[in-house]
Structures are given as C-alpha cells and as structure tokens.
C-alpha positions in Angstrom: -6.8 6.2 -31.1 -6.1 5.2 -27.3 -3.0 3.2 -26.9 -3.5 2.8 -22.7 0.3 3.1 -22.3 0.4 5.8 -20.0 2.0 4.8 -16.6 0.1 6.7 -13.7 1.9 8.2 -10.8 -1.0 7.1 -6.9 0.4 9.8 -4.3 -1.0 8.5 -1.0 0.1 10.2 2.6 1.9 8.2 4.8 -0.4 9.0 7.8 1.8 8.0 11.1 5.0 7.4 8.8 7.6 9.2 11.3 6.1 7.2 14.1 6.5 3.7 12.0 10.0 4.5 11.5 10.6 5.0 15.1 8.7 2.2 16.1 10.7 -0.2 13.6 13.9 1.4 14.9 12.7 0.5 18.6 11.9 -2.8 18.2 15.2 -3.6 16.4 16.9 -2.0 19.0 14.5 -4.2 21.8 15.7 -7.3 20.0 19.2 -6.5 19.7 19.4 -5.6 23.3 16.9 -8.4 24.6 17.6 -11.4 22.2 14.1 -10.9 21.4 13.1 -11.6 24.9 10.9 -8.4 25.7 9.1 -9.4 22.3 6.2 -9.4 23.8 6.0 -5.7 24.4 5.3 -5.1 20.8 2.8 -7.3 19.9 -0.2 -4.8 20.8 1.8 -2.1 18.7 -0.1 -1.7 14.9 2.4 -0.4 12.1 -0.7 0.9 10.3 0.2 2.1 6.8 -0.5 2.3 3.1 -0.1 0.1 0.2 -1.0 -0.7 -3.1 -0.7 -4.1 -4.7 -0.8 -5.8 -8.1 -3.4 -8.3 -8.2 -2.1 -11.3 -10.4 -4.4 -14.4 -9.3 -6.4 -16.5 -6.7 -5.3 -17.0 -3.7 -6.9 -19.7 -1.1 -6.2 -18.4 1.5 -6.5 -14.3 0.6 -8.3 -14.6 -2.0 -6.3 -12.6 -4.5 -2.6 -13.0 -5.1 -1.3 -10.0 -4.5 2.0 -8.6 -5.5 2.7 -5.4 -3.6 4.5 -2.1 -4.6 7.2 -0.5 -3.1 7.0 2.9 -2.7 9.3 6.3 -3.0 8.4 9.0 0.5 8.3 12.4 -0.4 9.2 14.6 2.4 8.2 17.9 0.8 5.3 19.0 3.2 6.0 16.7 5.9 5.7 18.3 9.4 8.5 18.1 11.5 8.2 14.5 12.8 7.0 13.2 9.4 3.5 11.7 11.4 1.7 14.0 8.5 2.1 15.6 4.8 4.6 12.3 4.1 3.5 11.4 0.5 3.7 7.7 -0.9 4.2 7.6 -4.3 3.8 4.6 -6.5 3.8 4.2 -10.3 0.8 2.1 -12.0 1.2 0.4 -15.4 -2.2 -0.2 -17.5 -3.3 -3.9 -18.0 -3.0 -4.5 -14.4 -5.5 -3.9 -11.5 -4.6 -3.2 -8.1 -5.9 -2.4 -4.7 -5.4 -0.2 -2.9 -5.3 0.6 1.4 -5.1 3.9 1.8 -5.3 6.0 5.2 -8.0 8.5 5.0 -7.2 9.6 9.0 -5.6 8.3 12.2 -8.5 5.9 12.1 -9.5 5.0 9.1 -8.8 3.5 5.8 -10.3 3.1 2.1 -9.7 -0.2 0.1 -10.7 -0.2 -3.3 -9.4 -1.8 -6.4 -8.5 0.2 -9.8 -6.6 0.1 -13.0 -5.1 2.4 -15.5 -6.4 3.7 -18.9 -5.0 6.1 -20.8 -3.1 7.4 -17.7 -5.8 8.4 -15.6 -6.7 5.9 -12.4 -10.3 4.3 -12.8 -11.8 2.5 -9.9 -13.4 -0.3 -10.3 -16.4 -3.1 -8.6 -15.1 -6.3 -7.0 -17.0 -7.8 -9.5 -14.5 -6.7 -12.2 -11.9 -8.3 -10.7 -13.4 -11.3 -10.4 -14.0 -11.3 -14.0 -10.1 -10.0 -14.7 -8.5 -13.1 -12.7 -10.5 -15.4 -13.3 -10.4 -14.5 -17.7 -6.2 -13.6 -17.2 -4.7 -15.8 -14.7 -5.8 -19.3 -15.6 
C-alpha cells in the first residue's frame, strides 16, 4: 500500500551563483552610492538563476499562479568563486505539482513541470496540469 507521503529532496546547480551574489552586492552598493541615479547601468545585466515553484491556480496574466520555493546553497563542490558545483536544494511535498527552471549551462535552461509520488520526482505533460488546476483550484 502506497501512502505518497514521502517528501523529495530537487538538487539543482546554481550555475553563475557567485557571480549573482556579486552582482546583487554591486548594485546595492550603486544605489547606495548613487541614489539610484546610475540605475541605468544595470538594466542590461540578467540575474539568470534557478527555481522551482508550487503551482496553486490560474493566473491571467501568467497563466499559473505560482508560489515559489526558497532554497538552501550547498557549497560542498563549489569552485572557488562559487560560478559552478553551487547546489540548490529544495524539498517537494506530494499532492502538489511544480515547475521547474533549471540551468542546464551558461546558456541554457529546462522548464518542465513534476510532482511527487511515493518520494521519487515524476515529470509530467502540460496537459496534466491543466487538468490538476483546473479539478483543484476552483
């Protein structure tokens, strides 16, 4: 007998992680300095990164209401400036679906929704999400 209680643990590297953190830390430091007047320099600068979040409705203008996760970094095989082998971690629960963005390279991402049963992470269709909010959310 399954009882689909089992929590799962999505490890996803932090591709670029060290160089987010600087970049945050610089443009707090630009605004604090500037009174937000050299702004403008950091428009053009992407904070790419990965997430996961808990879809829990329809959303006009997104689609999908989205809930998303925070994380815990581990540091374990991180390289010295932590742009590589930075690990997100974030815990699932079953009876929720998710999606998930996660960097694949420097370049790339995967999005992809999935849920949880019996502890091991299932991906599913678009379609069965459709089918989720629109059965669980009304």
């Amino acid at each position: 007998m399954s009882t689909n209680n089992f929590k799962y643990l999505l490890k996803l590297e932090a591709i670029g992680h060290g160089n987010a953190v600087a970049i945050n830390k610089l443009k707090g430091m630009t605004l604090l300095l500037s009174h937000g007047s050299m702004a403008p320099l950091w428009d053009g600068v992407k904070n790419r990164r990965q997430w996961v979040a808990k879809i829990s409705g329809n959303d006009d203008q997104y689609k999908y209401k989205r809930e998303f996760l925070k994380c815990d970094y581990d540091y374990e095989k991180s390289n010295s400036k932590g742009t590589r082998g930075v690990y997100a971690i974030y815990i699932l629960s079953p009876l929720n679906i998710y999606e998930v963005n996660e960097l694949i390279s420097w370049k790339n991402n995967c999005r992809y929704f999935c849920h949880v049963v019996d502890g091991n992470l299932i991906e599913i269709a678009e379609e069965e999400v459709l089918k989720w909010v629109k059965n669980y959310s009304e």
